[in-house]
N, C-alpha and C positions, 0 to 999 in steps of 0.2 A: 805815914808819910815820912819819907827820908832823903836826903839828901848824898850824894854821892863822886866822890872827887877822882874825874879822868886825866889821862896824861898819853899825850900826843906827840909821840915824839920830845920834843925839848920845850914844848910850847906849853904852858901852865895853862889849865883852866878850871873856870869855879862852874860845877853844877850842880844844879836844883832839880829834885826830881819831888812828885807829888803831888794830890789832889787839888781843883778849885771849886770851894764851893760858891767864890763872892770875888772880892776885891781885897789882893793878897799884894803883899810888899814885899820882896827881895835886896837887901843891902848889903853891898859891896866896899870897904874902905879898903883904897890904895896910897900907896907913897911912891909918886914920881913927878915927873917933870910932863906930863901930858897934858896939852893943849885940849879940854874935853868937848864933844859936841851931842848933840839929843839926836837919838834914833830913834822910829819906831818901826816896828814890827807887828804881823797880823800874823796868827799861829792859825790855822786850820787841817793842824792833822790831831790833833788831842780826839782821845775816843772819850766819847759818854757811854758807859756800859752799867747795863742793870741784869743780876743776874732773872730766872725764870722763879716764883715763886710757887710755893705746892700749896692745893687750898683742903681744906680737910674739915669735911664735916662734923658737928658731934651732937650725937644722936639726944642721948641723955641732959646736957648743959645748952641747949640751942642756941649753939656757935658754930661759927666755924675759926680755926685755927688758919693763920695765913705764916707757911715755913717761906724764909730764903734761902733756898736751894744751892747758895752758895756757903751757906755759914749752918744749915741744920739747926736753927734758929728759929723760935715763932714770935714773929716782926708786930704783929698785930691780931685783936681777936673781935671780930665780927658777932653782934646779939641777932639772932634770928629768930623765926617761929616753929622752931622744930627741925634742923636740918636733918637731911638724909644722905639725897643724893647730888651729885654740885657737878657743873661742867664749867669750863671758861672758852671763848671765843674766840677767832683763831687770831684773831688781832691782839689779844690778850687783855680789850678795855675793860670787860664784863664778865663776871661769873656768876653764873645761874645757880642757885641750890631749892629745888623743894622741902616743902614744908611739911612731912607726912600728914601729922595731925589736924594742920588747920586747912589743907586742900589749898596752898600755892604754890609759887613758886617765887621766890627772891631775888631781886636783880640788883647784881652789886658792883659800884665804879671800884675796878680792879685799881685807880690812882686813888682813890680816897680810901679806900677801904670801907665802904657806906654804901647801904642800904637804900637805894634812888627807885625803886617803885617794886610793888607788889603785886602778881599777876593771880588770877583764880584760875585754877586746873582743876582734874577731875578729882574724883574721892579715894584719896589715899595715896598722891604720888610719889615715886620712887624714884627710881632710877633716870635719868636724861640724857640729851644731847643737844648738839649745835652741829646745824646746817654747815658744812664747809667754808658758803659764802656769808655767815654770818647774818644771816636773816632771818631764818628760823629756829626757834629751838622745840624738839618732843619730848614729850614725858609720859612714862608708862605710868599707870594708874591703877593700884593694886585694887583695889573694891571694885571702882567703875568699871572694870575691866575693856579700857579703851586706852589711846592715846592722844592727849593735846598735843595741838600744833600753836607754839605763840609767835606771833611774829614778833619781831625786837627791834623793828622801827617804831611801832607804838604799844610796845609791852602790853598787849592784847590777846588774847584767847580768837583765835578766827578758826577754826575746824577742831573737831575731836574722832579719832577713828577706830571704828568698833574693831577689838583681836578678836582672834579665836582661840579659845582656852579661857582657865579661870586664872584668875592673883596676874595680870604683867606685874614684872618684876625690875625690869631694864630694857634697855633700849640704845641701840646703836645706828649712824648712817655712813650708808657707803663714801667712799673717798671723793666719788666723783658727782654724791647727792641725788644719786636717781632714784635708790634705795634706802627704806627702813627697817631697820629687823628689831622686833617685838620680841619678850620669851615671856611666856604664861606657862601655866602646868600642863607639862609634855611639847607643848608644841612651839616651836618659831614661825611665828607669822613675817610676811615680806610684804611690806607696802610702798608701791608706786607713789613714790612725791610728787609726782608731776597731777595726781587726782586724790590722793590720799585714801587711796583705796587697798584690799588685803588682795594681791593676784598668787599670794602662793602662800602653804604652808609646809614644815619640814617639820616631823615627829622626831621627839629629841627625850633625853630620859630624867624627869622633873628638874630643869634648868633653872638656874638664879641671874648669872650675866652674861652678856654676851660682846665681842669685838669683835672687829673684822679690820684685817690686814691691811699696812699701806697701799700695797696692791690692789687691792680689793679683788683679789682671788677666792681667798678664802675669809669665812665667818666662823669663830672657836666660841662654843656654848658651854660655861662647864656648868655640869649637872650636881646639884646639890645633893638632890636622895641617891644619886646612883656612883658617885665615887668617881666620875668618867671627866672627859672632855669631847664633847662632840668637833668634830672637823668636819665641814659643809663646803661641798663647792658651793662658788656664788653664782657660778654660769646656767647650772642646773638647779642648784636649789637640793640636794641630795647630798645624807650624809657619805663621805668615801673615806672616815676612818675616827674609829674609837680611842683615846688617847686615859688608859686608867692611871689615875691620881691617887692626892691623900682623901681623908674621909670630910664627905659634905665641903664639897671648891665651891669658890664665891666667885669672885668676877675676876676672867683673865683681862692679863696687859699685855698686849703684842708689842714689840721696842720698832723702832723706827726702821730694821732694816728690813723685817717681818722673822725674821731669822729666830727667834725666840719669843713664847709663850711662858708668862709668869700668871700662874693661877695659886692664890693663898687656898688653903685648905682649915676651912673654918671648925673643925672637929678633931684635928691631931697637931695644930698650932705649929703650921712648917707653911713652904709655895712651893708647891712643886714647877723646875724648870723644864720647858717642854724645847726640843729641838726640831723643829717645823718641817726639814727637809726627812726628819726619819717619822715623824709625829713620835714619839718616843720622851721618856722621863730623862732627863738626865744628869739631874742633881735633885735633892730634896735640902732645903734651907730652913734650919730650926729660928720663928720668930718669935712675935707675942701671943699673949692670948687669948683665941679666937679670931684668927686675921681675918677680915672680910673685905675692904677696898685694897686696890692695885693701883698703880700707873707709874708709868715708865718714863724718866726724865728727855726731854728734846734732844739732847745726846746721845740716850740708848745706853750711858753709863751707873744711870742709877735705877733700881725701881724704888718706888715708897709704898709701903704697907701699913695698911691701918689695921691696930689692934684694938678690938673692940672693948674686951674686959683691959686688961692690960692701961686703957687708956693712954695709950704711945704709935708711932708711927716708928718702924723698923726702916731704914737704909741702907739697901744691897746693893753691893759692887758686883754690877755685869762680869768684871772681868775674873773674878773671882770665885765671884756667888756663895760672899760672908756678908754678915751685918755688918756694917761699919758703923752705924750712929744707930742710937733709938732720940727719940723727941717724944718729951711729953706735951699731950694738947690736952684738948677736953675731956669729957666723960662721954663715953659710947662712942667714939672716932668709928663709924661707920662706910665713907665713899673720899676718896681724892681723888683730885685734879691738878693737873699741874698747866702752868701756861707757855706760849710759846716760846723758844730762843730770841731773845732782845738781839738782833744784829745793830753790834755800834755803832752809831752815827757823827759825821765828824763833830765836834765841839765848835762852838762861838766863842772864841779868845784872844784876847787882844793885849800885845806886851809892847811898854814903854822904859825905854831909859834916858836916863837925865844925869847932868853930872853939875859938880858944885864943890869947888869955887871955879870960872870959868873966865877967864884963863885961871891957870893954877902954875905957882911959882914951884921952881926945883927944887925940892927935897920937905915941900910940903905936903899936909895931907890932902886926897883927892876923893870926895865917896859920886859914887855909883848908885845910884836908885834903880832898883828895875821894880817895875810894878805885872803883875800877871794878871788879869783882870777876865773874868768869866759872865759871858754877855749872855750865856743859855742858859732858862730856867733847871736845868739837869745839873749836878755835880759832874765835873770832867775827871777824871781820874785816868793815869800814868803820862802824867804832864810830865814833862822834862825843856829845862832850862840849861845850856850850857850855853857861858860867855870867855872868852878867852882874852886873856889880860893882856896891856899893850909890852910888846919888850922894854919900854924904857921905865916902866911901872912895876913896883915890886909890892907884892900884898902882902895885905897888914891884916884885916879879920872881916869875919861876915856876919851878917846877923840876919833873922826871916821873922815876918809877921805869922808863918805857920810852917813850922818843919824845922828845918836846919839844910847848913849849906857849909859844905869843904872845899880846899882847895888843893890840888893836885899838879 
């Protein structure tokens, strides 16, 4: 936080710029001959911004890491029972992570950072999702070779649905939630949410994860034993084109425009960049080692990769497509997630001044109190205070309960 002194033409003013977390004081001491009175003021354009946080399982240390995506930072670490695969909700209150080993799944208040109930799914799950409208979340189930359906009003297990194939491994739902797509070995299964039933499958060549597009045009499967990336229309369910990678790809990230497909390649320790309008390679980015999770920040500016040995999470610049940060999290950082863009909401803030001694005689001292006071449990941040001094008033100095303050 800092403070920052403007000039207006001829007109001197004192301004304060900087965070409220509470109940902050601004002081003002002049020397003039002003006659002072109390104003107040209600501020409601101050933004409260939180940036999007990346959540990142670890396999090995049953945590998950929780980055702030705006500092490359792990803000907080989550104790789990085995995390694998983790999704977050589109509200961003909740983030799901199963448990491979002990057959749950974990539900965790995205604001507390905590562990608020523990759901039973089938034997072995993996990979997940969340319903669009935030009602339900699936989980593929590597042994049981099905898929849970839990609801998230009452963190409940209510259907499971048989795939075709053996090991599901992941699990994605269409944009518009009409659809589920499963990947088991060899095959994507397509399930009707609306009965939770299997109405189609697509042979694909031994697959690990799978995404499908904002659009929901297209479903990208990259294939583990076979070095590929499968591209499926979603209208027909068929694959219309083969995209070859590095060796043994884990789970693509499609970025928000669909424009770009980021698949790690967990066997030559790179992501291959796929350009969607040609389905084509067309960058390879050396990261850590063993990358296995993707996802691509709500801006389409970053993706985050999780490296499994390595124990670090790579950060690549879309517009580049270099590493820019590594973060170290846990042991076996296996699947991340990131949550949605916080659009800033205006602030609760309320500003007072007062002056003293009042009336105030010529050529003595006159101070100014401003108080800035923050009525919303959120920190407000890029608050700006600017007051301008009366002409018959000459300033003498300032002082702040948090920051500092010039005068210009």
């Amino acid at each position: 936080m800092f403070y920052r002194g403007e000039r207006n033409g001829s007109v001197k003013k004192a301004t304060w710029k900087g965070g409220v977390g509470g109940l902050r004081e601004l002081r003002r001491l002049w020397l003039g001959s002003l006659i002072g009175s109390v104003a107040l003021l209600v501020l409601g354009l101050a933004q409260v911004q939180a940036a999007p946080f990346a959540y990142v399982t670890n396999l090995l240390s049953n945590t998950i890491s929780v980055i702030d995506t705006a500092t490359n930072i792990v803000t907080a670490t989550v104790t789990l029972g085995g995390g694998y695969g983790v999704a977050v909700n589109p509200a961003g209150t909740f983030v799901y992570a199963t448990n491979h080993d002990n057959d749950t799944v974990s539900v965790i208040d995205a604001s507390t950072n905590t562990v608020v109930a523990t759901v039973s799914a089938g034997d072995g799950p993996a990979g997940l999702a969340v319903h669009p409208d935030g009602t339900l979340v699936y989980v593929a189930n590597f042994y049981s070779n099905d898929v849970s359906v839990i609801d998230t009003a009452t963190n409940t297990l209510i259907d499971s649905v048989p795939v075709v194939g053996l090991y599901p491994q992941d699990v994605a739902v269409h944009p518009d939630g009409s659809r589920v797509y499963a990947v088991s070995v060899d095959t994507l299964s397509v399930i009707d949410s609306s009965t939770n039933m299997v109405i189609a499958t697509v042979p694909v060549g031994g697959p690990y994860g799978v995404s499908v597009n904002p659009a929901g045009t297209r479903i990208y499967v990259a294939n583990f034993s076979s070095t590929t990336v499968s591209v499926i229309n979603a209208s027909t369910n068929s694959v219309i084109d083969t995209v070859q990678v590095g060796n043994s790809p884990s789970v693509p990230a499609v970025n928000p425009a669909g424009s770009r497909v980021y698949v790690g390649n967990y066997g030559d320790d790179t992501v291959s960049v796929i350009d969607t309008a040609t389905n084509t390679v067309i960058k390879t980015v050396s990261v850590g080692d063993q990358p296995e999770g993707a996802e691509v920040h709500p801006a389409g500016t970053r993706v985050y990769v999780t490296n499994y040995v390595s124990n670090t999470v790579s950060v690549i610049d879309t517009e580049t497509d270099t590493v820019i940060a590594t973060v170290p999290v846990g042991d076996g950082p296996a699947s991340v997630a990131i949550g949605p863009a916080v659009t800033p909401q205006p602030g609760d803030l309320a500003l007072t001044k007062t002056d003293s001694p009042d009336p105030v005689a010529v050529g003595d001292n006159l101070v100014y109190t401003i108080t800035v006071t923050n009525n919303s449990p959120d920190e407000a941040t890029g608050v700006t205070v600017t007051d301008t001094l009366p002409s018959e008033a000459a300033y003498v100095s300032a002082s702040s309960g948090q920051g500092s303050c010039i005068e210009s």
